[in-house]
C-alpha positions as CSV (number, residue, x, y, z in Angstrom):
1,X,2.4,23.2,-10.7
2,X,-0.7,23.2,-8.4
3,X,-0.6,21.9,-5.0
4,X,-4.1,22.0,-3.2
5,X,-5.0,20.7,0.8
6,X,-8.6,20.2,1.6
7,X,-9.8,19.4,5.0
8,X,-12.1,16.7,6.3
9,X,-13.8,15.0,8.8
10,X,-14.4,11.5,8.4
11,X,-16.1,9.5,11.0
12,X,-13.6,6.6,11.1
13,X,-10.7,9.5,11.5
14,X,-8.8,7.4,8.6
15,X,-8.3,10.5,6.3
16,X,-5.8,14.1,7.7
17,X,-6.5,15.4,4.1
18,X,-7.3,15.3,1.0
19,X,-5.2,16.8,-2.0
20,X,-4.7,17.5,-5.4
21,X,-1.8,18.0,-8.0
22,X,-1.7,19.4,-10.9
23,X,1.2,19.8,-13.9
24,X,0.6,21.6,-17.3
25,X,3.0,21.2,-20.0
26,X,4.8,24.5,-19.1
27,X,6.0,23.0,-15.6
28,X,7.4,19.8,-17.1
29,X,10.2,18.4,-16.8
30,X,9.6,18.8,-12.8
31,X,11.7,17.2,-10.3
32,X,11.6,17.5,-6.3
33,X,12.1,15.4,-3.7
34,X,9.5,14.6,-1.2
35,X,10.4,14.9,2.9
36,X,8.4,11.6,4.6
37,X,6.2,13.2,7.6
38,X,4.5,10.0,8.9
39,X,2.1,9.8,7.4
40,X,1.0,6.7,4.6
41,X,-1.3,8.0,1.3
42,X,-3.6,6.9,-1.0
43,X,-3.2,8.6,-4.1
44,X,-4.4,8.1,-8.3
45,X,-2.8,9.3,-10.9
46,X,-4.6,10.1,-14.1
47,X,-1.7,10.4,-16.3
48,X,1.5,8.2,-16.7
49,X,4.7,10.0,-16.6
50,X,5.4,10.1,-13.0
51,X,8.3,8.4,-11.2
52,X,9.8,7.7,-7.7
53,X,13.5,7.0,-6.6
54,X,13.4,5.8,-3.4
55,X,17.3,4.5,-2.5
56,X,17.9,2.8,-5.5
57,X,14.6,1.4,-6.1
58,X,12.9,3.5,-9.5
59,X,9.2,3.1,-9.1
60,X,6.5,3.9,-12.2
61,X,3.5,5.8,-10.7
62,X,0.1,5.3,-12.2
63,X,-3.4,4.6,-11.4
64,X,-4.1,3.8,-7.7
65,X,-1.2,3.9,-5.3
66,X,-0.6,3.5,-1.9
67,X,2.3,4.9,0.0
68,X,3.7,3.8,3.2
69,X,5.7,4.8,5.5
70,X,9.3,6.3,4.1
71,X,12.6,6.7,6.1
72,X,14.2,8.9,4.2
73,X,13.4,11.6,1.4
74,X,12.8,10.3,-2.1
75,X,13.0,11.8,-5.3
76,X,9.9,12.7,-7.5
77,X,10.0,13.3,-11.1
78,X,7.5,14.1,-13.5
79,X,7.8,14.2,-17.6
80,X,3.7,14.5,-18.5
81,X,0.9,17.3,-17.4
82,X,-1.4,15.7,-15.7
83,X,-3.7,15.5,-12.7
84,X,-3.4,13.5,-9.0
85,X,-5.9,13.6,-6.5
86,X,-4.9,11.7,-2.6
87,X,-5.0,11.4,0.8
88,X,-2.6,11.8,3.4
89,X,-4.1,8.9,6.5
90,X,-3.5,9.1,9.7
91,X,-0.5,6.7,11.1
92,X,-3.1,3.8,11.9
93,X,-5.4,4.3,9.0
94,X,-3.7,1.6,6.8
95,X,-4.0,-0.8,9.6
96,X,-7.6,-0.1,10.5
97,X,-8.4,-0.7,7.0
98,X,-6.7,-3.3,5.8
99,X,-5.8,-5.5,9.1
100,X,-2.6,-7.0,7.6
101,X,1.0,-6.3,8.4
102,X,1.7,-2.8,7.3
103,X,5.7,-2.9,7.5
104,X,5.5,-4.4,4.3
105,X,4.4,-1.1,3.0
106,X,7.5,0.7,4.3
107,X,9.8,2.4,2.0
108,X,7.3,1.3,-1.1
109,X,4.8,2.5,-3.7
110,X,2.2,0.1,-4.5
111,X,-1.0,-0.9,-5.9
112,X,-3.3,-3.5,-4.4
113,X,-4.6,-5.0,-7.7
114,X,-2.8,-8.5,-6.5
115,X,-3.8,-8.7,-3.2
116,X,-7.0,-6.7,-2.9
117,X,-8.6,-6.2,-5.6
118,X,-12.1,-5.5,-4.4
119,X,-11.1,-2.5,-2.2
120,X,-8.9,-0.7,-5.3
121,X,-11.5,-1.5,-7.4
122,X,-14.0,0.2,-5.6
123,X,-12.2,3.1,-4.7
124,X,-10.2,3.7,-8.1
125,X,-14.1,4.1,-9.4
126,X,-14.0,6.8,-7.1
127,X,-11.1,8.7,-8.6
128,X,-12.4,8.2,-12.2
129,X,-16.2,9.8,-11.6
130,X,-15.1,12.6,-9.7
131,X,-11.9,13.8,-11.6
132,X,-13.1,16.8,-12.7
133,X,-15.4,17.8,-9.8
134,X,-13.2,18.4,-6.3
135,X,-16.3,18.5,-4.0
136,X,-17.8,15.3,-5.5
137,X,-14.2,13.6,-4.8
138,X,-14.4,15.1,-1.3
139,X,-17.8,13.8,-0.9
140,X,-17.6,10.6,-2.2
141,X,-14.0,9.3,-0.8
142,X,-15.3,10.5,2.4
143,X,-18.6,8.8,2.0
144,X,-16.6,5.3,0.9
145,X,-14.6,5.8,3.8
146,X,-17.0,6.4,6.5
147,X,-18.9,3.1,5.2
148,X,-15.4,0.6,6.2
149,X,-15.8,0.1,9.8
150,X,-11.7,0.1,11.6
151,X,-10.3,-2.9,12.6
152,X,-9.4,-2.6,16.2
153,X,-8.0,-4.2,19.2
154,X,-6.4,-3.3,22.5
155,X,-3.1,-3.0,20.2
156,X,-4.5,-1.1,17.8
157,X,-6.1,1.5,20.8
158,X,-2.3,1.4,23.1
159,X,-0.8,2.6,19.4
160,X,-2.8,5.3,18.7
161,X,-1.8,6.4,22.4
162,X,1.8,6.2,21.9
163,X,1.3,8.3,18.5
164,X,-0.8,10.7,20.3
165,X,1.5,11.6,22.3
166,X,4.4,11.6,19.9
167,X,2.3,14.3,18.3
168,X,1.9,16.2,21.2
169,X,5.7,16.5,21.9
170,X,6.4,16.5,18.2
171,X,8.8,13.8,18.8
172,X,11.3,15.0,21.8
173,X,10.8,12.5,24.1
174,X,12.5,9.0,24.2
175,X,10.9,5.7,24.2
176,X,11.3,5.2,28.3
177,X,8.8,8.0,28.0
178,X,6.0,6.1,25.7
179,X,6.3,3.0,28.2
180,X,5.0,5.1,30.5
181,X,1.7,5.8,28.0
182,X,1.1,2.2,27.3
183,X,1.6,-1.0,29.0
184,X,3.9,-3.1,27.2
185,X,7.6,-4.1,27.4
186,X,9.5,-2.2,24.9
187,X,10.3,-5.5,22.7
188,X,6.2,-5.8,22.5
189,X,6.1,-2.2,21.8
190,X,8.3,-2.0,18.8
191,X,6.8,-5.3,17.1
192,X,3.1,-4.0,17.2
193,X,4.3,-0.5,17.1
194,X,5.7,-2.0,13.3
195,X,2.9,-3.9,12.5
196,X,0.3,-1.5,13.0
197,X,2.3,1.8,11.4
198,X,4.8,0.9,10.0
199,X,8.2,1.7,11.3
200,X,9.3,1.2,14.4
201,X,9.0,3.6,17.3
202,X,12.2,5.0,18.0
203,X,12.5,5.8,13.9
204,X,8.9,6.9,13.9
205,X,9.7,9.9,17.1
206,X,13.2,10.7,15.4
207,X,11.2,11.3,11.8
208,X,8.6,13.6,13.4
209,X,10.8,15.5,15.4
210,X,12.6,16.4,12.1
211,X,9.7,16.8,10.1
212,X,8.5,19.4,13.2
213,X,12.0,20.8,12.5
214,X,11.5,21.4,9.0
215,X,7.9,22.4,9.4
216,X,8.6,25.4,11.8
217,X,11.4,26.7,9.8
218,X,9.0,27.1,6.2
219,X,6.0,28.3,8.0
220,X,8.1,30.7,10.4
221,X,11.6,31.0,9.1
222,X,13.2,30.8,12.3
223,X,17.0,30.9,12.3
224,X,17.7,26.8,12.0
225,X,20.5,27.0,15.3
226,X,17.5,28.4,17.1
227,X,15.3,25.7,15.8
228,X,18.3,23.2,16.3
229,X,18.0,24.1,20.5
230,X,14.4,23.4,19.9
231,X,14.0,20.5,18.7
232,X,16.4,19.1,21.4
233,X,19.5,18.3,19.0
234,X,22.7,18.0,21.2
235,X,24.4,20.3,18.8
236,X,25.1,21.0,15.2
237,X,26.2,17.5,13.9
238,X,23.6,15.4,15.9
239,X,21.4,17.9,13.7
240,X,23.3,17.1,10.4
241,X,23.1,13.6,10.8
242,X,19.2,13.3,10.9
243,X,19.6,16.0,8.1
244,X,21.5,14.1,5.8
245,X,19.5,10.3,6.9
246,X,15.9,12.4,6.1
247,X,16.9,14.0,2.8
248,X,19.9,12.1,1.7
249,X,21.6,16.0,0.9
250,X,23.6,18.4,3.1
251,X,22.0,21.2,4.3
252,X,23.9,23.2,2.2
253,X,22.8,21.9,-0.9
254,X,19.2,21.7,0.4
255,X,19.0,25.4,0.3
256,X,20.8,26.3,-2.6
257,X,17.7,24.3,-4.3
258,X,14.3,25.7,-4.7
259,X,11.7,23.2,-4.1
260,X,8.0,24.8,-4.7
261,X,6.2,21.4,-4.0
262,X,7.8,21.4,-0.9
263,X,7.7,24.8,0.2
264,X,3.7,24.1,0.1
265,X,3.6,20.3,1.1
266,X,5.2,21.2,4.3
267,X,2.9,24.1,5.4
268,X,-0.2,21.3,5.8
């Protein structure tokens, strides 16, 4: 298994990176489950084989796929070698593009060849020339990109505050503290906040914050009780709880487990 980041500037600010996996018969079966971070994907995949288990929902993954945003881990298995090339979007990117609803997105992998059928059209094109040259794909998927001007409003602009500056305190702060970033009442706030990414806000700042968690302890290993103190957890079970909602799996048997994917997939 291959796991590969690249790193782009688009001049919309839709895309935080572009990717590619790869599986060869010797890694197959392969199995891992995937932590959600906040961010929604774009992603095609050349080769059939590849499955998601989200709850109890099994989900085929071919071709063009979009991703929103996930509450909870799901599970990721692959019987076929193949090849997948995506992007990871920034929290508003779907909205921007797209100007619909994107809580219907939420907890789902799905392609648009029902309900637009220009846009995956034009971008699965994209995919298919460039699979075997990574800095054409880079090229061209940023080019496409660059060339769909954002949808946005005053919501759209008060949103990208609010996640702003749930980034910046990587999600320890309570939602009395974004309604003091943007000006609406916290029922407006968690209906657009919905809309434009996906989840709502006070599930949106409690994923970060464990996705920070988890973050800092592969890239640093820092004892977790230290990390726990942190990351602002009252104490060990307040900890476990969000542990065992993000990746359905005690902590115990979450380390017993080797996950390469993940080992690498949270180090971006």
């Amino acid at each position: 298994m291959k796991f590969k980041y690249y790193f782009v500037k688009d001049k919309n600010k839709y895309i935080k990176s572009l990717f590619k996996l790869s599986f060869v018969n010797e890694d197959i079966p392969f199995s891992s489950i995937i932590i959600p971070n906040g961010f929604p994907t774009f992603s095609y995949l050349f080769n059939e084989g590849q499955t998601s288990f989200l709850g109890k929902k099994e989900t085929k993954l071919h071709g063009f796929v979009v991703t929103g945003q996930c509450y909870g881990a799901y599970n990721y298995l692959v019987n076929n070698s193949g090849l997948t090339f995506g992007l990871e979007l920034h929290p508003t990117a779907l909205y921007k593009i797209f100007n619909t609803d994107i809580s219907k997105f939420t907890d789902q992998h799905v392609t648009l060849n029902e309900s637009n059928t220009d846009f995956e059209s034009k971008i699965s094109e994209i995919f298919l020339k460039t699979k075997n040259d990574e800095k054409e794909f880079v090229r061209k998927i940023t080019l496409f990109l660059d060339n769909i001007n954002p949808f946005i409003d005053n919501d759209v602009i008060q949103i990208d505050k609010t996640i702003n500056y749930i980034f910046e305190k990587q999600g320890m702060l309570q939602i009395n503290d974004l309604l003091k970033v943007v000006p609406f009442s916290q029922k407006s706030l968690e209906t657009k906040f919905k809309k434009i990414v996906g989840l709502t806000p006070g599930k949106y700042v409690r994923l970060i914050r464990f996705s920070n968690l988890m973050r800092k302890y592969e890239s640093n290993k820092i004892d977790l009780n230290d990390l726990i103190l942190m990351y602002n957890y009252y104490d060990k079970s307040h900890f476990l709880k969000d542990f065992k909602l993000f990746l359905n799996q005690s902590p115990k048997e979450f380390f017993k487990t080797e996950y390469p994917l993940l080992k690498i997939y949270l180090k971006n």
